[in-house]
C-alpha positions as CSV (number, residue, x, y, z in Angstrom):
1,X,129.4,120.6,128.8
2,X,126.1,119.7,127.5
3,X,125.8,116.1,125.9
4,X,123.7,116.5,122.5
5,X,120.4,118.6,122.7
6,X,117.3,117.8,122.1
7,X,115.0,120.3,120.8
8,X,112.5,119.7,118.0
9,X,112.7,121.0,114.6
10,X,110.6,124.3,114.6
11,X,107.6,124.6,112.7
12,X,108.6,125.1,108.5
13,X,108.5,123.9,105.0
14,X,110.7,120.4,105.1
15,X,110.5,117.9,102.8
16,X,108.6,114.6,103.7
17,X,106.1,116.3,105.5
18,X,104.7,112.9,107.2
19,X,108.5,111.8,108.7
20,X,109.3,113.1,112.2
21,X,111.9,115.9,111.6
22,X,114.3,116.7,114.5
23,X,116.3,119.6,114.8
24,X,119.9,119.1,113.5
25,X,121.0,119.2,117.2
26,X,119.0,116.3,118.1
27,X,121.9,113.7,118.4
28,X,121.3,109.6,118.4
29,X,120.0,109.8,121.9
30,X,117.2,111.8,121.3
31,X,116.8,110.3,117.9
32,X,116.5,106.7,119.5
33,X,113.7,108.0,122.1
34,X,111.4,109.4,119.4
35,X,111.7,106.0,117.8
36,X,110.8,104.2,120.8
37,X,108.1,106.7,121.4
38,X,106.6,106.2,118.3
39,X,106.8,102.0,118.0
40,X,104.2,100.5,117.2
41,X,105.2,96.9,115.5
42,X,106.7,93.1,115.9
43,X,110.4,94.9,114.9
44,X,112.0,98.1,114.4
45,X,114.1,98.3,111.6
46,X,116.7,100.5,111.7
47,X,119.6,102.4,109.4
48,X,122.7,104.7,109.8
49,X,122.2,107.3,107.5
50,X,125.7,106.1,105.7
51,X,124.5,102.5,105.2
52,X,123.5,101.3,102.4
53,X,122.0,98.0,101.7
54,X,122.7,95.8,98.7
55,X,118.8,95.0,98.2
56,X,116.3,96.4,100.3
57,X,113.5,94.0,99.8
58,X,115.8,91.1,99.7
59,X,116.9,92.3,103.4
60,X,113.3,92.9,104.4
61,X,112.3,89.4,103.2
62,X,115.2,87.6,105.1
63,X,114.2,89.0,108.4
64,X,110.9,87.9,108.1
65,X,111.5,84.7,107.0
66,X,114.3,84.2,110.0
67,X,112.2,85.6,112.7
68,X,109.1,83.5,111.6
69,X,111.5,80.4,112.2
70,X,114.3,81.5,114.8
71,X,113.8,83.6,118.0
72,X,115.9,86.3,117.0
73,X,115.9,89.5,119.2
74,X,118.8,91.3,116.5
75,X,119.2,90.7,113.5
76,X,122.0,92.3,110.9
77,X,123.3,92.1,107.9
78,X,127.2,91.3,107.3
79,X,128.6,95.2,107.0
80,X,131.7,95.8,105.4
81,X,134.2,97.4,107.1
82,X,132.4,96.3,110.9
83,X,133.5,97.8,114.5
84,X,132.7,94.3,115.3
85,X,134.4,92.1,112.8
86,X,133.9,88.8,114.6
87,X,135.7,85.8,113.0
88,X,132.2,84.0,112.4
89,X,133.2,80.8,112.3
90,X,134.1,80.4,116.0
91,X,130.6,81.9,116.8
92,X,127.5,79.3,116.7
93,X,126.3,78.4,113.4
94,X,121.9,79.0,113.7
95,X,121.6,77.9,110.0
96,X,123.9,78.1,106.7
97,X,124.9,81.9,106.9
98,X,123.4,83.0,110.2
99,X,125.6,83.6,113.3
100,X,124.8,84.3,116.9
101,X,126.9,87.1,118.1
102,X,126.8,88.4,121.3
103,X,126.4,92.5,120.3
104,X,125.3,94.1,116.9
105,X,126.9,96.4,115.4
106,X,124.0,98.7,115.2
107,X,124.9,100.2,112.0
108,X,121.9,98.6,109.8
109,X,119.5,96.0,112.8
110,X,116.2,95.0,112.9
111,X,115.1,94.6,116.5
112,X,112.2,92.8,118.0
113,X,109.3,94.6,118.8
114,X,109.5,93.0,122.6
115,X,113.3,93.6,122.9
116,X,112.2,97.4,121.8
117,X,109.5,98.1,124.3
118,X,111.9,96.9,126.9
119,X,114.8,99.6,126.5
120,X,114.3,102.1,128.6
121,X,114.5,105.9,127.6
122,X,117.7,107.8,127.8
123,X,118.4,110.6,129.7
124,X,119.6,112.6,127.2
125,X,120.9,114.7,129.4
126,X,123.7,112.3,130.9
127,X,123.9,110.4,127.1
128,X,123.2,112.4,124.2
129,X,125.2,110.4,121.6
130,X,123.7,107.2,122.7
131,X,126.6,105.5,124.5
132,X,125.8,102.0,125.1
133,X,122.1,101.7,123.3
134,X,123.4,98.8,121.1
135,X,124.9,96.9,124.6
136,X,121.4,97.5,126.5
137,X,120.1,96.1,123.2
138,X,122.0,92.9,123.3
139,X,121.9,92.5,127.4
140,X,118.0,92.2,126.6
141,X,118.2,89.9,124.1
142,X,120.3,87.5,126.5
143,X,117.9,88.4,129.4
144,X,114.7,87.1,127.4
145,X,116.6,84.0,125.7
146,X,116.7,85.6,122.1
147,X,119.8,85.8,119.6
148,X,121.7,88.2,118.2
149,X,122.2,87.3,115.1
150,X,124.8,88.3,111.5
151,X,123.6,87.1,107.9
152,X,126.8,86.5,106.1
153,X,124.6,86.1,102.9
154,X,123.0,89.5,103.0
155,X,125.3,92.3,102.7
156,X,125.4,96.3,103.6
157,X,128.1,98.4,102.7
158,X,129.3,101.0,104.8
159,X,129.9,104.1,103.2
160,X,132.5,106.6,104.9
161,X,130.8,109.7,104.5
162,X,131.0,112.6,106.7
163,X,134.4,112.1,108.1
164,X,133.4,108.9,109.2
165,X,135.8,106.3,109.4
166,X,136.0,102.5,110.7
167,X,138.3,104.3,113.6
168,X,134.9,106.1,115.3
C-alpha cells in the first residue's frame, strides 16, 4: 500500500500563481519537504489549513517579540480543542502566559529557522502523512537547548472542518 504520493501539480491556470501548488495527492509529508526545501529565514511559520488565528498580526508580533528575548525553538499559540491539552500550570512558567511544553501540537507553530534546517527530509515513501515530524521537531529543540513553548494569551481556534475531529 503506497503511503501519500508525491507528484507535483501539472502545469495549468491556479490561482495564486507565485505560491507552490502541489497536486492534491501530495500529503503532509511531501508538503513538509517543499517547505524545508524552500526555507530561507530565522523561523518558519506554519498553519493547518483548519486553523484559524484570532489576530494575525498580533500572533506575528508576539513571536517576534518572544524569540528576540527567549531562546525558543517552538512556539504556539493556546488552540482550542488541543491533542495536547497539557494542564499548564504544572509545566514551567518562562514568563506571565508562556509555558515550556515538551511537544507542540503542530496545528498553528512557528519554528526556528536553525531547528528547521536541522530536520531531515522524509522519505515519503516509508511516511507520507508525516508521522512523527512534530516529535523530531521537539527532540531538536531539546538537543540544541531551545524551548517549546504555548502562549496562553494568544489564541487559535480549531475549526472541525473536513471530518476532522479532536479524535484524529
Amino acid at each position: 500500500m503506497q503511503n501519500g504520493p508525491s507528484p507535483r501539480t501539472p502545469a495549468r491556470t491556479l490561482p495564486h500563481p507565485s505560491w507552490v501548488h502541489l497536486s492534491d495527492s501530495a500529503y503532509f509529508s511531501e508538503q513538509w519537504n517543499t517547505a524545508l526545501r524552500l526555507f530561507k529565514g530565522d523561523a518558519l511559520f506554519h498553519i493547518q489549513a483548519d486553523a484559524h488565528p484570532e489576530n494575525t498580526t498580533l500572533l506575528f508580533e508576539r513571536y517576534i517579540d518572544l524569540a528576540k528575548r527567549h531562546n525558543i525553538g517552538v512556539y504556539e499559540p493556546m488552540l482550542t480543542p488541543n491533542v495536547h491539552p497539557y494542564q499548564l500550570s504544572q509545566h514551567r512558567l518562562v514568563e506571565p502566559d508562556l509555558y515550556e511544553i515538551p511537544h507542540s501540537d503542530c496545528t498553528c507553530w512557528f519554528i526556528a529557522g536553525d531547528i528547521i534546517n536541522a530536520v531531515p527530509i522524509v522519505d515519503t515513501n516509508i511516511n507520507g502523512f508525516g508521522w512523527g515530524i512534530d516529535t523530531v521537531v521537539a527532540a531538536l529543540c531539546i538537543q540544541r537547548g531551545k524551548a517549546c513553548v504555548r502562549d496562553a494569551c494568544q489564541f487559535s481556534y480549531f475549526v472541525r472542518i473536513c471530518g476532522n475531529s479532536q479524535s484524529q
